[in-house]
C-alpha positions as CSV (number, residue, x, y, z in Angstrom):
1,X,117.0,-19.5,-110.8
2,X,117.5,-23.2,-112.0
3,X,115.0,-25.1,-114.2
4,X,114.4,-27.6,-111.7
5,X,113.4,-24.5,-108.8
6,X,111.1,-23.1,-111.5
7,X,109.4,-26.2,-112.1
8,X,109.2,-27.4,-108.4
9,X,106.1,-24.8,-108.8
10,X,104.0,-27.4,-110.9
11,X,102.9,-30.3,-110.8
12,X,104.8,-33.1,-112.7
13,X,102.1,-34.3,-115.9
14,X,104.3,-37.5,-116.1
15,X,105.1,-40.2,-113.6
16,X,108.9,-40.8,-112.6
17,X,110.4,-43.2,-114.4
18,X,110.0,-46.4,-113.2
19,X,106.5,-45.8,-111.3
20,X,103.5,-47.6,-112.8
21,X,99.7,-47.0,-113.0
22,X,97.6,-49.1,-109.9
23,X,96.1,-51.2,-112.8
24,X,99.6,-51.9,-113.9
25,X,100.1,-53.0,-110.7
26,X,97.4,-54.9,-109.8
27,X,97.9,-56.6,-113.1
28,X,101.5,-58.0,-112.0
29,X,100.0,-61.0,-110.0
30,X,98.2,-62.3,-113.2
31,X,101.2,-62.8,-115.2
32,X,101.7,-66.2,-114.9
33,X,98.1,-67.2,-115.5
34,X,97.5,-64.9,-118.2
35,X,100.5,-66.7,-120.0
36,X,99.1,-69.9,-119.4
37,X,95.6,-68.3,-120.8
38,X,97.3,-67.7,-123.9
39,X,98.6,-71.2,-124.6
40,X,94.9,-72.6,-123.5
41,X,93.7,-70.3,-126.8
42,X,92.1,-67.0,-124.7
43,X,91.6,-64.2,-126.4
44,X,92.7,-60.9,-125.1
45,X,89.0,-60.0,-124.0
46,X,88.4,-62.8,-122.5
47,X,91.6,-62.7,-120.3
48,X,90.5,-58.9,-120.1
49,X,87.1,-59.9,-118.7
50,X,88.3,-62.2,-116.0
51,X,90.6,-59.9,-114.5
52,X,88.0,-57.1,-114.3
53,X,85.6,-59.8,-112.6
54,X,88.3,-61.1,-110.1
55,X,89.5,-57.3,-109.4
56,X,86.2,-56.1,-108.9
57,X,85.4,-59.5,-106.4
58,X,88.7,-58.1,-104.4
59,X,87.5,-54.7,-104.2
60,X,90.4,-53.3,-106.4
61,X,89.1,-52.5,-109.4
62,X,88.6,-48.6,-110.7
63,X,85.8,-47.8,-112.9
64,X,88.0,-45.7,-114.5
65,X,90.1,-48.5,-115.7
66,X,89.5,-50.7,-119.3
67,X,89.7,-54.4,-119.5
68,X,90.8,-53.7,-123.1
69,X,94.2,-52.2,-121.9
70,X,95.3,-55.7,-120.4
71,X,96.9,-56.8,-123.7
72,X,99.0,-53.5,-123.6
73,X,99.5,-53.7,-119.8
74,X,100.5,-57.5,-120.1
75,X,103.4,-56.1,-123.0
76,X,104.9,-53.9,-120.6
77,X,105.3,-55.9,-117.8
78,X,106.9,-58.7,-120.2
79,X,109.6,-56.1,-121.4
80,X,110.2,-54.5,-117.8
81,X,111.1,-58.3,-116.7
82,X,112.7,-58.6,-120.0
């Protein structure tokens, strides 16, 4: 029996590569006016903040999700597209 036919009997702990979280990707559409956040001189919480509110107005927004993570969120997508 193979590795891969023994572990097709779990469940994978780990997305596949290249699949992001749902706050990752409702983030995506804010890149452009989070950068221009930055240069205006908002801090990370702020930007944070404002995406919760305007998530939560759409309906998207998970409680189990942290405004605090945006900063981290925001890195990623910049090195994906880097």
């Amino acid at each position: 029996m193979s590795i891969l036919e023994r572990l097709s009997k779990e469940v994978p702990k780990r997305r596949p590569a290249g699949e992001h979280s749902p706050q990752y990707q409702a983030t995506l559409q804010f890149v452009d006016e989070i950068e221009k956040a930055k240069e205006l001189g908002y801090t990370w919480w702020q930007i944070g903040a404002a995406i919760k509110e305007e998530l939560t107005d759409m309906g998207v927004w998970r409680e189990s999700w942290q405004s605090c993570n945006t900063e981290k969120i925001f890195r990623q997508i910049k090195k994906a597209q880097a």
